[in-house]
N, C-alpha and C positions, 0 to 999 in steps of 0.2 A: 490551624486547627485540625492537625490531622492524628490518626490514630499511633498510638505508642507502638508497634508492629511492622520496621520495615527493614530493609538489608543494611545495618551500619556499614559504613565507610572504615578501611584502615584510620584513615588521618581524623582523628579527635577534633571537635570544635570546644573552643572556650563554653565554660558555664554560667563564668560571670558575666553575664550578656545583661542589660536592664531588659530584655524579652520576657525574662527569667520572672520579671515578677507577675505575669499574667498567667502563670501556671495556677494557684489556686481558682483563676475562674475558667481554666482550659479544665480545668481536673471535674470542678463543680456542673458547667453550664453544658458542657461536650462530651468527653470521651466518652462517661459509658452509654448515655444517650446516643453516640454515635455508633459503638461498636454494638450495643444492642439490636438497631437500626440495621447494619450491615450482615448480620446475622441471620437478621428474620427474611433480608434479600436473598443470600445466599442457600438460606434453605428452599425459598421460591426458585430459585435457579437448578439447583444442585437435582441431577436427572435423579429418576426413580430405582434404577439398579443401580446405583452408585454404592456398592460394599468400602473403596476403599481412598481416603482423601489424605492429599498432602498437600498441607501449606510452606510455599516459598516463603520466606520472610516472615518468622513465626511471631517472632518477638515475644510478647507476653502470653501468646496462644490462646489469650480468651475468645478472643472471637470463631477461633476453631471449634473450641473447648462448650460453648453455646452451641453451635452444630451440630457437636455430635449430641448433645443433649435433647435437642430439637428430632436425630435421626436415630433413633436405637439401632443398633445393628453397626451402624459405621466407624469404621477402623481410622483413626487421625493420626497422623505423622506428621513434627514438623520440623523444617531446614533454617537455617540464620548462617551467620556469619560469625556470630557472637550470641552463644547461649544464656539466655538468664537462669539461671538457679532457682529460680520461682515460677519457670513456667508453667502454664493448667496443662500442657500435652507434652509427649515426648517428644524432642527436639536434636538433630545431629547438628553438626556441626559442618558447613562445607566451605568450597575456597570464595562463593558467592558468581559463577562464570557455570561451574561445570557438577551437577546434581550425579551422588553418588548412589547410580541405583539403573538397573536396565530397563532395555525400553518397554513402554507400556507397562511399568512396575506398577500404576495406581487406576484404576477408575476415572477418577479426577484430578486437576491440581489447581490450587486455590492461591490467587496472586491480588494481595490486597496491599494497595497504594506502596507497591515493590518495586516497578518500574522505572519511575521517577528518579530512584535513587542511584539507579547504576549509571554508567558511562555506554554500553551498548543495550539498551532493549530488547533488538531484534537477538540477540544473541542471547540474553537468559530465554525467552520467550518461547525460542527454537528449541532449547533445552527440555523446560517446561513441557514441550507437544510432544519432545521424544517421549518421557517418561509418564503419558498419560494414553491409557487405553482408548481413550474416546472425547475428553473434551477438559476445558479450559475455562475455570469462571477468573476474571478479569473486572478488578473495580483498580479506576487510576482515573486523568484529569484531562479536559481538554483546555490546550490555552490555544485562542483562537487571534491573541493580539498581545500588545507589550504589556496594557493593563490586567489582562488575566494574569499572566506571570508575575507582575507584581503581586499580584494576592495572592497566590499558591505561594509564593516563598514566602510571605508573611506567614500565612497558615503552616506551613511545613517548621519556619521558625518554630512558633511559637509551640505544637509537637513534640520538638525532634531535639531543641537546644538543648534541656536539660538532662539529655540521654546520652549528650557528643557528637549525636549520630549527623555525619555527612549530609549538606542539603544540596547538591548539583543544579538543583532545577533546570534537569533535563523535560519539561513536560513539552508533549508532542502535541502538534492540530489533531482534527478529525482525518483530515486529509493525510497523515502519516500514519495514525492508529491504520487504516484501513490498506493503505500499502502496506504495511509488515503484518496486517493478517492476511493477505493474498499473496505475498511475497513466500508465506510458512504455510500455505492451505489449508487455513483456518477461517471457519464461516461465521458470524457471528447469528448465531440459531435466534436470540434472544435477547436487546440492550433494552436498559430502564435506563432516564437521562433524569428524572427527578426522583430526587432519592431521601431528602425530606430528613437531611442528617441533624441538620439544629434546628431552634430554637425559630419560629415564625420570625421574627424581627432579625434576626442573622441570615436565614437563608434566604435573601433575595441579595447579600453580598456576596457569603461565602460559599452557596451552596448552587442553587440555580443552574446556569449551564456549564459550571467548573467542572460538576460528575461525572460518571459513568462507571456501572455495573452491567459487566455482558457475558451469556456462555458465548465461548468458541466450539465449535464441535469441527471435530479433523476431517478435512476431507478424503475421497478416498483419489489416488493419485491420477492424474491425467496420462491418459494414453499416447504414447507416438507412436503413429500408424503405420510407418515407414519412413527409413534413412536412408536418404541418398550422398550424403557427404556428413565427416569427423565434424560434428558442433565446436562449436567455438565460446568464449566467455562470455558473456553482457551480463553488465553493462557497468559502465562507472559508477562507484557507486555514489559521489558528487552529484549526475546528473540523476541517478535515481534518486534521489531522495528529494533532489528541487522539482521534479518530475511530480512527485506524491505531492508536492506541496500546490503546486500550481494546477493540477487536476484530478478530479477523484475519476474512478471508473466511470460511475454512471455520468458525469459530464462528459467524458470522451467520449462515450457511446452514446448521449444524444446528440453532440455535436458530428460525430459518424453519420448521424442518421439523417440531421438536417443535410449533410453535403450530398448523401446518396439521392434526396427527395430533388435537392437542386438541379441536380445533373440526371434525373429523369430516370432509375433505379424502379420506382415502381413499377414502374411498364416493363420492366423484364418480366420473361414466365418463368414462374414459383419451382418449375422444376430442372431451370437451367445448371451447366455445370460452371460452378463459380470460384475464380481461386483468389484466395488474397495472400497479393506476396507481404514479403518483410509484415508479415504479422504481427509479431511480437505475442501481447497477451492475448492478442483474439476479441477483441472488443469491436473490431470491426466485424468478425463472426456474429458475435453477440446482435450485433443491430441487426444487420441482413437476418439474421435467425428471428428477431421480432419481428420483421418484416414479413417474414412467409414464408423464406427460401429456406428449400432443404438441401440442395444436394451442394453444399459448401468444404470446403477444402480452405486450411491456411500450409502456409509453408514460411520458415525462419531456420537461419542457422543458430539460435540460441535453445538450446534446450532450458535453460533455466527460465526464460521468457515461455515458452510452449506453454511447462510445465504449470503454470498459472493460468491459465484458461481453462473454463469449464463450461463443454455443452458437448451438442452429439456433433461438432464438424468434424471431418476427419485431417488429422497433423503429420505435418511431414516436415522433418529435419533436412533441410536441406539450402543449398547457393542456388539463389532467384538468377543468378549469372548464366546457370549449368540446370535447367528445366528439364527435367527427364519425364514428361508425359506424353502421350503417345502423337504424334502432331495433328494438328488438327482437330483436335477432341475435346478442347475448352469451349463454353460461350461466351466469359467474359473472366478478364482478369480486373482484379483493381489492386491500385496501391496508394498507400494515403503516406506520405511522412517516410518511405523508405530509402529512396532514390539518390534522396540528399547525404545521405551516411555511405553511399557507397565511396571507396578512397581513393580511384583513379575517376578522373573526368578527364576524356569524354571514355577512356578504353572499356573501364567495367558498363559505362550506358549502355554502348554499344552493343556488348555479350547480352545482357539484360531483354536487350528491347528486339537483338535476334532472335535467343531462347522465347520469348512473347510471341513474336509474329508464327515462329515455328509450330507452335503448340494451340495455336487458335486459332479455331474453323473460319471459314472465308468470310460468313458475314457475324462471326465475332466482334467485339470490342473491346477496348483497354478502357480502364477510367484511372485517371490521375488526377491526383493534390498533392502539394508540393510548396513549398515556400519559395517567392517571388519577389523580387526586388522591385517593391511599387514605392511612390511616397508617403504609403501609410506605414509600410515596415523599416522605412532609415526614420520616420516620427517614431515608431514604438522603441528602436534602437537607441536613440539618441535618450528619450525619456530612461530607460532602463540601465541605462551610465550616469543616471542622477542617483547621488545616494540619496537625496532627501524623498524623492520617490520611492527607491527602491524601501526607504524606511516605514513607509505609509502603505505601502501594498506589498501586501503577500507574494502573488500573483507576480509582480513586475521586479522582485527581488529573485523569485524560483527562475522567472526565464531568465534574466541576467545570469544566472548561476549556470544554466544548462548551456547559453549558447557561449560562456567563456568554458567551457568544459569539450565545445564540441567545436571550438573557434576553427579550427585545419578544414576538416572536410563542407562546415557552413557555409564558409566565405568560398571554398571553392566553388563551389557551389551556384552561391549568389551572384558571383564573378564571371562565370557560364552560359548566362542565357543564349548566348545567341546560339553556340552551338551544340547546347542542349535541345534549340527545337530543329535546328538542323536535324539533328539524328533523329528524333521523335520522325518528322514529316519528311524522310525519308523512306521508312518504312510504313508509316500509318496518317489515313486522313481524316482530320477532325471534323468532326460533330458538331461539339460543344465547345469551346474553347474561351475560359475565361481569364484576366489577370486583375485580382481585386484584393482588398486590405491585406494585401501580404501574401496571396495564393496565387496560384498556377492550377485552374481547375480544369477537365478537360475531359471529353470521351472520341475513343478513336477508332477508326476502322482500319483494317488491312488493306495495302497498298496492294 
């Protein structure tokens, strides 16, 4: 049951479908009760200086065509892949990948259940952000398990068959929408999740938590504060994507924050100098920053990872191997998750945890987490080479995905211990030192 309005596919579907014969009650009980609905959302969304809107995937354009009705003043363009001859707005024509028009051409751009239909998302999306001054409304679906996606492709059926158009049923979790709008630095200012599309007696199947209508508003770009070595790529994108799926931001950052509380974080003073290596996005930032602390520093060699954090710490591009701070002038380093990526064991440790000792005042501290080879992490192993598991959990299907993507340096890794705490307690003497469900947690002092 979704609206006549989205990117057709080159490849045609059959019409003679028996789907086909539920179109006179799609046409009667739905569409323009839907698209009506959608409309009066989008004028609730659509910012107040917005002069200029383009819809991606116009199709019949009424529900633009309503908008601008609802906006006097506002200028409507729309894009498809395949123009209808009846449409209520004007409409180009593009290859459905790549919008002809430069950046920040629009105000707004309006992407109503468009998504779905392509093969890469994140890549119209990206599109979409370049050629919008300011922001992004976004109505598309979340499928949270196998049975949502049975329903959204029934509903996209029964839509989309007698138009030809392509149904992929690519629909994403929450946990992916929200990576590919941090991945593009896009905020989501504003989501409605009940959106009230049908009929009382329908919408507790088809409508419920299937929806979403959200602006995105651009962020303005993150700063790197200082380069001390050429960035490098990350990350695969396999393991990013099982990554989104197996954790959203703010569970990383609470689970950040419970480790910091374990390992005795609060009792640091709020004004110490704190650096977190192998950062990434900075979510470990994030928490310490809820915590109190200001004078925070991350350091990664991935600028596209950097570039996704947002707060006041200050960022530095740079190899946690080759530490260029002045020695002695940290209070405490932490590192949560990086140590295991690194691709020599023990030689790059080693550089590592010299460059550490070097650049941290005498009664400094490291803190480290780390994945550990306990008997609860060869049980989580062993579960997550079950497919009937992996088919029942999200979660144990993303890690399976991540640790055969990162299988070289994991298992080196895990294969290590002993003389990975050699070199640790060589240099530094522990504190805290724990080994439990799968971790190596620990705070350390200089030797």
């Amino acid at each position: 049951m979704q609206p006549d309005k989205k990117i057709p596919h080159h490849t045609r579907m059959p019409t003679d479908n028996p789907i086909t014969l539920l179109d006179p009650l799609h046409e009667q009980l739905v569409k323009n009760r839907r698209a009506r609905r959608i409309a009066q959302l989008i004028t609730q969304l659509l910012p107040t200086h917005a002069a200029t809107l383009l819809d991606v995937g116009a199709g019949d354009g009424a529900i633009a065509a309503a908008v601008a009705r609802s906006r006097p003043g506002l200028t409507v363009q729309g894009v498809d892949v395949l123009v209808r001859p009846d449409a209520a707005i004007p409409v180009q024509q593009f290859d459905g990948n790549s919008l002809p028009y430069t950046d920040s051409a629009f105000d707004c751009v309006l992407l109503i259940d468009v998504l779905h239909h392509t093969a890469d998302p994140a890549r119209l999306l990206q599109e979409c952000a370049r050629v919008s001054k300011h922001s992004i409304i976004l109505k598309d679906h979340y499928s949270r398990c196998w049975l949502d996606k049975k329903i959204l492709r029934f509903m996209d059926l029964v839509g989309n068959i007698r138009f030809g158009v392509h149904v992929p049923s690519n629909y994403l979790s929450p946990h992916q929408w929200r990576h590919h709008f941090n991945i593009l630095g896009l905020h989501p200012a504003r989501t409605i999740e009940q959106l009230a599309l049908y009929p009382r007696w329908a919408d507790w199947l088809f409508g419920a938590r299937l929806h979403f209508i959200t602006r995105l508003e651009k962020k303005p770009p993150t700063m790197i504060h200082e380069t001390w070595h050429e960035g490098l790529p990350c990350c695969d994108r396999t393991w990013e994507d099982a990554y989104a799926r197996f954790e959203t931001p703010e569970e990383e950052i609470a689970k950040f924050t419970r480790r910091f509380r374990r390992l005795g974080v609060p009792a640091w003073p709020r004004e110490a100098a704190i650096v977190d290596l192998f950062c990434g996005r900075g979510n470990a930032l994030v928490a310490l920053e809820r915590m109190g602390f200001t004078n925070l520093t991350g350091v990664d060699l991935s600028p596209h990872l950097l570039e996704q954090y947002r707060g006041p710490a200050r960022l530095i591009l740079g190899d946690c191997r080759d530490l260029r701070f002045a020695p002695g002038s940290i209070d405490y380093f932490t590192v949560q998750g990086g140590l295991h990526h690194l691709p020599r064991i023990p030689e790059d440790l080693e550089q590592c945890l010299a460059a550490i000792h070097r650049c941290l005042k005498p009664e400094g501290r490291l803190l480290i987490v780390e994945p550990w080879q306990t008997p609860f992490l060869r049980l989580v192993h062993a579960i997550s080479e079950n497919p009937v598991a992996r088919r029942f959990s999200g979660k144990i299907a993303a890690l399976h995905t991540m640790i055969r993507a990162e299988r070289d340096t994991y298992t080196r890794w895990l294969d290590s211990s002993r003389i990975i705490l050699e070199r640790v307690k060589t240099l530094f003497h522990p504190h805290i030192e724990l080994f439990t469900l799968g971790k190596w947690m620990g705070v350390y002092s200089r030797r």
